[in-house]
DOZA-212540 format. One record per residue: x, y, z of N, C-alpha, C in turn. Coordinates in steps of 0.2 Angstrom, whole numbers, plus 5000, padded with zeros to 4 digits. Example, Ala and Ser with C-alpha at 12.3 -4.5 7.8 and 13.67 -1.06 7.14 Angstrom:
<pts>
506649725039506249785039506649845039;506449895035506849955036506450005039;
</pts>
This chain:
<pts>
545854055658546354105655546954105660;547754105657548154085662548454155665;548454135673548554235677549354225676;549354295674549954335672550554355678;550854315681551154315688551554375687;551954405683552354445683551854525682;551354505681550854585684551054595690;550954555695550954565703551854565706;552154545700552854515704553454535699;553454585695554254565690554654535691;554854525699555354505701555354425701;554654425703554754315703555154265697;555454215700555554195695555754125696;555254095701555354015702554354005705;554153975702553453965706553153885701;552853845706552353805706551753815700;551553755698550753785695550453715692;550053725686549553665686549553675676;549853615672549553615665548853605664;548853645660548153655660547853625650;548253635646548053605640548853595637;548853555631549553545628549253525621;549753545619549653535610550253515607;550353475602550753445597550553485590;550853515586550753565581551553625578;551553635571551953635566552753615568;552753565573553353505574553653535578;553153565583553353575589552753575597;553253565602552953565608552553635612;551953615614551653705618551353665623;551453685630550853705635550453765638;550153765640549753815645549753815652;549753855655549853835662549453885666;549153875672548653895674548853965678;549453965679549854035679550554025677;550754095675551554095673551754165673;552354145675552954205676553254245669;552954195663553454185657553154245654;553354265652553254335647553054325640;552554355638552554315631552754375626;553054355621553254415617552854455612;552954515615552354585614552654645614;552254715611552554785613553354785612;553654745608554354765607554854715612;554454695616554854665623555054575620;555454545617555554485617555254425622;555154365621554754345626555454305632;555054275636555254265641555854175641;556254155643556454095644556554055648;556653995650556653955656556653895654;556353855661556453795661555653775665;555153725663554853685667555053615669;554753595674555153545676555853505671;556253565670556953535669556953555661;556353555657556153545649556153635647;556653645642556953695641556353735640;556053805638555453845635555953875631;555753865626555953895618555753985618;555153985618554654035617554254045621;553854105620553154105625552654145619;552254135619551654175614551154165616;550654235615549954245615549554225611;549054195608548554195603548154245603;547754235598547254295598546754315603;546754255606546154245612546654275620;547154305618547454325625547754245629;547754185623547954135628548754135627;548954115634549754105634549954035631;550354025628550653965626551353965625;551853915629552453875629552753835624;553153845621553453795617553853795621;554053715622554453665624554953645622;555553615623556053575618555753515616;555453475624555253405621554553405625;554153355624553353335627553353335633;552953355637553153365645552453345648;552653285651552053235654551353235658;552153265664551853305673551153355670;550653355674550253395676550353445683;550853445687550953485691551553475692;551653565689552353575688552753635690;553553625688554053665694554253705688;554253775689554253835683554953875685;555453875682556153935684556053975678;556254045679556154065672557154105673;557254125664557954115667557954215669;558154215674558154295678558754345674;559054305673559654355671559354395663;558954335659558654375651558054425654;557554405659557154445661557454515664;557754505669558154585670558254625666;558754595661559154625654558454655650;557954615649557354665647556854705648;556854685657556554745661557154825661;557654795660558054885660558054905651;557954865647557954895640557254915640;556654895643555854915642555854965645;556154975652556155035656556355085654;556955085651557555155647557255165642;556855115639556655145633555755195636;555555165640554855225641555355285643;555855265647556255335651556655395645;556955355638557055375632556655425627;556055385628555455395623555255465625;554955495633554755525639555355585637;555655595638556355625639556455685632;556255615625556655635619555855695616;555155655621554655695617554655775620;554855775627554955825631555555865631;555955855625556655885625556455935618;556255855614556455885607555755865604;555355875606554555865602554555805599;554955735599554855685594554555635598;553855615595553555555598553855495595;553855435600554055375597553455355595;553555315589553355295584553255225584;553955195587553955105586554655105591;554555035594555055005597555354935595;555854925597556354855596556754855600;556754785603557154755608557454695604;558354715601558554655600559054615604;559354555602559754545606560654565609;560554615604561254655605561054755607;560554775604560354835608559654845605;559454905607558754925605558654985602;558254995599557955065595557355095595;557255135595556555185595556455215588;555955215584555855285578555555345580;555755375581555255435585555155485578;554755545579554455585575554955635572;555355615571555855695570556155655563;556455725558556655695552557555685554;557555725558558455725562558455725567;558855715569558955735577559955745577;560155815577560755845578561255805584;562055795582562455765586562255815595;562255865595562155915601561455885603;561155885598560255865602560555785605;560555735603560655655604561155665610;561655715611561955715617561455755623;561255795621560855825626560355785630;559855735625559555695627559755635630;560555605631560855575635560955585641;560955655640561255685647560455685654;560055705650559555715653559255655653;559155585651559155535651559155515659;559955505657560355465663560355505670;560155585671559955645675559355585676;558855565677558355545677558455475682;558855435678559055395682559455395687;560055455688560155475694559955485701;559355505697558855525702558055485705;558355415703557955355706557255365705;556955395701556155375700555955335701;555155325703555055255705554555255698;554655175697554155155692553855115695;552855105694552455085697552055065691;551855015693551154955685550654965691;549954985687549454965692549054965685;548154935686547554945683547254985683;546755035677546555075676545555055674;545155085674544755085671544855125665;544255105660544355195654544155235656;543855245661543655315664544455335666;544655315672544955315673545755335669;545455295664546255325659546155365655;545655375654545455465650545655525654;545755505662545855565665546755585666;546955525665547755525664547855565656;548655595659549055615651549355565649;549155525645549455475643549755485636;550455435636550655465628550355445624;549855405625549755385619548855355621;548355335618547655305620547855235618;547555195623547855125623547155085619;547455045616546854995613546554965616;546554935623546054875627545454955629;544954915630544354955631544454975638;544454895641544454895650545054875653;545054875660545654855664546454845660;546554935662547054925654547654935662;548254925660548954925665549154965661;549355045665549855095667550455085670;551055105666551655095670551755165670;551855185674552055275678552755285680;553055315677553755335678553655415682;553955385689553555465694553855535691;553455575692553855645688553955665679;553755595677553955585668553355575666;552955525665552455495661552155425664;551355445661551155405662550955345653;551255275655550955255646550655185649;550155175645549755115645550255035642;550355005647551154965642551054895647;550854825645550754765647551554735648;552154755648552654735648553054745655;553454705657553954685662554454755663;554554775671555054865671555154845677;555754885679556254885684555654935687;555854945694555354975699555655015702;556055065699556455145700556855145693;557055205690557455245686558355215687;558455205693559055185695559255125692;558855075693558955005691559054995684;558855045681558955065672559955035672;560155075676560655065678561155145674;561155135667561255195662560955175658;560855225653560755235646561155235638;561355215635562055255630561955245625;561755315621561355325614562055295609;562055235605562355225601562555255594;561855285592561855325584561155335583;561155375577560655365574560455405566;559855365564560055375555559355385553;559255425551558855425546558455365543;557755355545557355305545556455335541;556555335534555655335531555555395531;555855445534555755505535555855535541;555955495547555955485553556855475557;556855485560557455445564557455385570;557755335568557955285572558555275576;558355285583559055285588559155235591;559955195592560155155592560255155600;560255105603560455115612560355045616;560855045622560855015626560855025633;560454985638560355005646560954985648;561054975655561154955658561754895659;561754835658562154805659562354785652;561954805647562354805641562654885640;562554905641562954945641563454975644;563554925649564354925654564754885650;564454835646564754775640565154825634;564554855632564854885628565354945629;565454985634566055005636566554995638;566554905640567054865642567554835633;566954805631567054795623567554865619;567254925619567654965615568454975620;568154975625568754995630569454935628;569354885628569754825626570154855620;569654855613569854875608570454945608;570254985612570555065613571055045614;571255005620571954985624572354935619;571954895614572254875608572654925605;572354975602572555015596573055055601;573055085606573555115609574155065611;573955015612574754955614575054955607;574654965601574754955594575355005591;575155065594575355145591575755175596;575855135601576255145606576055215608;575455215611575155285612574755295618;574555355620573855355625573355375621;572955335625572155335622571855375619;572155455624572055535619572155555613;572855495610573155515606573155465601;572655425600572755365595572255405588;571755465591571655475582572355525579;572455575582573255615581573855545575;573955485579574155455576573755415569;573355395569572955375564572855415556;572955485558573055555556573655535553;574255525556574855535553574855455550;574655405552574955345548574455335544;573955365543573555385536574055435530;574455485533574755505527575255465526;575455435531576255385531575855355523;575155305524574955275522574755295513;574855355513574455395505575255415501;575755425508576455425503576755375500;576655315504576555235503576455225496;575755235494575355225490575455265483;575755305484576155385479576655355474;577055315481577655285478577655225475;577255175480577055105475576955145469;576255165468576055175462576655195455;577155255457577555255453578155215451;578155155458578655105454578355065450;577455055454577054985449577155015439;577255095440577255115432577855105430;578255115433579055095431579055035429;578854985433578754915432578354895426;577754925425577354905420577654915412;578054985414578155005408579054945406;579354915410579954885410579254805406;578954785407578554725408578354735401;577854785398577554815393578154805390;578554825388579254825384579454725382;579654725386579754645387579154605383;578754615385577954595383577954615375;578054655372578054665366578554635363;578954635365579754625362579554535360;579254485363579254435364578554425362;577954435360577454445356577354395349;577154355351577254305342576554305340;576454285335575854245332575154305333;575354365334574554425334574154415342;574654405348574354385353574754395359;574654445365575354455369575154415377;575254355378575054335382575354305391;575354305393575854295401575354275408;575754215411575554205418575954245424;575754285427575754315432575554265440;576254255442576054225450576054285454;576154325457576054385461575554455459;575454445453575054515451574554525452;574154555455573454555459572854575451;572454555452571954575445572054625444;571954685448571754765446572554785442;573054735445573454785441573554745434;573554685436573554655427573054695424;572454685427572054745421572154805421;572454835423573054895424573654905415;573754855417574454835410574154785404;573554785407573354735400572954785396;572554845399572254895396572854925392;573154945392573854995391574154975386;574454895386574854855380574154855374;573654825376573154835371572954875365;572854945370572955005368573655025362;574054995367574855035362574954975356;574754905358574954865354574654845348;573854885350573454835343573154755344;573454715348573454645348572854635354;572954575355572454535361572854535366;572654555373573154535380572954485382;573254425385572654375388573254355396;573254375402573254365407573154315412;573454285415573054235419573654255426;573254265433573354285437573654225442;574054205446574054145449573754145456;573854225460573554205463572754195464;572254205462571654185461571254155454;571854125449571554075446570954125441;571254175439570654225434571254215429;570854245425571054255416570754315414;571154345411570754405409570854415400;570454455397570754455390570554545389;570954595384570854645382570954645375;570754715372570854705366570554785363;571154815361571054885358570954895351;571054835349571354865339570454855337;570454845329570054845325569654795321;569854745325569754685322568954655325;568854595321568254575326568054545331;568754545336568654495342568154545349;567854515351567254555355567454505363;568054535368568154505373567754475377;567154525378566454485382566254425375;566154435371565754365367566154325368;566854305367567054285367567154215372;567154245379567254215385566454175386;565954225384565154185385565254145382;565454115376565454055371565954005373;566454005377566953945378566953935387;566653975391566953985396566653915401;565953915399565553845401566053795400;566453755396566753715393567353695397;567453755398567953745405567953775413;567353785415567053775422567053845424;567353915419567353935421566754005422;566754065428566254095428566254175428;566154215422566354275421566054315415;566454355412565954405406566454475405;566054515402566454565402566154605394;566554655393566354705386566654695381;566554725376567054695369567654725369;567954775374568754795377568954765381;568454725385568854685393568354635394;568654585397568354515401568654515403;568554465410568754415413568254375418;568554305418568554265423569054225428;568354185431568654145438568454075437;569154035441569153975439569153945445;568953865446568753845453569653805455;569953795449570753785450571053825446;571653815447572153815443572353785437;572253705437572253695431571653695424;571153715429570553745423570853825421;570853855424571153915423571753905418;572153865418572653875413572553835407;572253775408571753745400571153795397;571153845402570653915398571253965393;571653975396572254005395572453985390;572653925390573053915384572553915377;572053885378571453885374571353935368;571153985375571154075374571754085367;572354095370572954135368573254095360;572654035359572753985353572254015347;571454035352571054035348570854115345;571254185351571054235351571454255344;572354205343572854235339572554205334;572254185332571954165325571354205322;571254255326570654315324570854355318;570554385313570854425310570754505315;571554515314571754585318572154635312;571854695315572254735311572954735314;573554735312574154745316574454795314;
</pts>
């Protein structure tokens, strides 16, 4: 069985050792080694990375049998061999393992919610704890008392227990192995039965910083980052902040104030368009009818965006009795309506020819449309259309 180096040492992260088996298997490289530093991934904790002699490690996993196994990038020959593991992923996961027992500790002793499950991913981590909410005031209270914790340099200490032994502990939780189970002890906090990699005081957590959290199964799930991901994310929003203020020519107190006001700038905006797009439609609508031949009212639009051709094709329809048949230039759609009394059924319509000309869409028997992969499919649909729909009988 291969010894677990990082039980006696989280900090090691360059040591010698001995292959001990190797396997070729689902089109990838594994070895075993007779000790390793490598963490294998467990408990929430992603596994470890590095390099053996030079040859990348992909992964680490335990089987069933508690053996360690290495995937490699390529076949690795050496029988005694040089192990670096990469220290800066290890750390980054000993202060996400750590915050989160110190999280967990904290959230049951604040607010009564046991965690439930842990995730460590590569942008932040979460916990489900036992609460069906957890209030803005509570989730700050618990950050506050968090990082109080870590202010205050706890020492965190892994040793070996017997089961005697660990029945006489409070532990959060009873641990699954029978025997020689590993306790990680957060001094003053908790003690919890946990085979994973931890900073060796509260301080080294670095901080805490509760992201969000939402409603999970009936549970709640909190979103968070330790330490030096979470000095990143600070630095990240901070960028952004100094954008929107260099933006709004503002200080950083005042950029929601402003977003307030150019919100409503943005709703008067919107007031107005809208009454010239009516103006407009109804100028177009006029035109459009005056110019109408053959039981069919039909126009290519370069600049009208779909919603509003469907906008004025709905309306002329309605007022006119006839077929509207539209074709939009910027995105190469077509659309058809149809308010009279005749038999034309816009969705049937489009499902019967649309194949024919590459095109892809549907619609009801008042409105269709489609999308074409160009333009000039889109306008041999087009003209097709505004040939085949005038020839329908229409009441007029």
């Amino acid at each position: 069985m291969t010894t677990r180096l990082y039980y006696g040492d989280a900090g090691l992260r360059e040591w010698t050792t001995t292959v001990t088996d190797r396997q070729e298997r689902d089109g990838g490289y594994y070895v075993q080694l007779e000790e390793t530093a490598f963490y294998p991934e467990g408990g929430g904790q992603p596994s470890d990375t590095g390099r053996i002699n030079g040859i990348q490690v992909l992964e680490v996993q335990a089987d069933d049998k508690e053996t360690i196994w290495h995937r490699v990038e390529s076949f690795l020959e050496e029988t005694e061999v040089r192990c670096v593991l990469d220290g800066e992923r290890r750390f980054d996961h000993m202060q996400q393992h750590s915050g989160q027992h110190l999280l967990s500790a904290v959230c049951l002793s604040l607010h009564g919610a046991a965690t439930l499950s842990f995730h460590m991913g590569t942008d932040y981590a979460t916990i489900d704890v036992e609460a069906p909410e957890l209030s803005p005031s509570q989730l700050d209270a618990l950050e506050q008392e968090v990082n109080r914790h870590i202010y205050e340099d706890r020492k965190i200490t892994a040793y070996f227990v017997s089961r005697e032994e660990a029945a006489s502990l409070p532990l959060v939780k009873q641990p699954k192995v029978m025997n020689n189970i590993r306790i990680v002890e957060i001094d003053g906090i908790e003690y919890n039965a946990c085979g994973g990699t931890h900073v060796s005081s509260t301080g080294a957590i670095g901080m805490i910083k509760l992201l969000k959290a939402e409603k999970q199964k009936g549970h709640t799930r909190i979103y968070f980052k330790c330490g030096s991901r979470a000095l990143k994310e600070f630095n990240d929003n901070l960028v952004i902040l100094n954008a929107l203020a260099a933006k709004f020519n503002t200080g950083k107190e005042e950029i929601l104030d402003r977003f307030a006001k150019w919100e409503q700038e943005q709703q008067t905006l919107k007031s107005e368009l809208a009454v010239l797009k009516e103006q407009n439609d109804q100028y177009v609508s006029k035109e459009l009818l005056t110019g109408a031949n053959e039981g069919v009212i039909g126009q290519v639009f370069e600049e009208k965006t779909l919603k509003d051709a469907q906008n004025l094709a709905v309306k002329l329809a309605a007022d006119s009795g006839l077929p509207v048949l539209f074709l939009t230039g910027i995105d190469n759609k077509v659309l058809l309506a149809y308010g009279g009394k005749g038999e034309l059924s816009c969705g049937a319509f489009f499902k019967a020819h649309l194949a024919e000309y590459h095109g892809k869409g549907g619609g009801s028997d008042k409105m269709a449309q489609a999308g074409f992969g160009s333009r000039e499919e889109a306008e041999r649909f087009y003209q097709f259309a505004v040939n085949a729909v005038a020839l329908k009988p229409l009441d007029q």
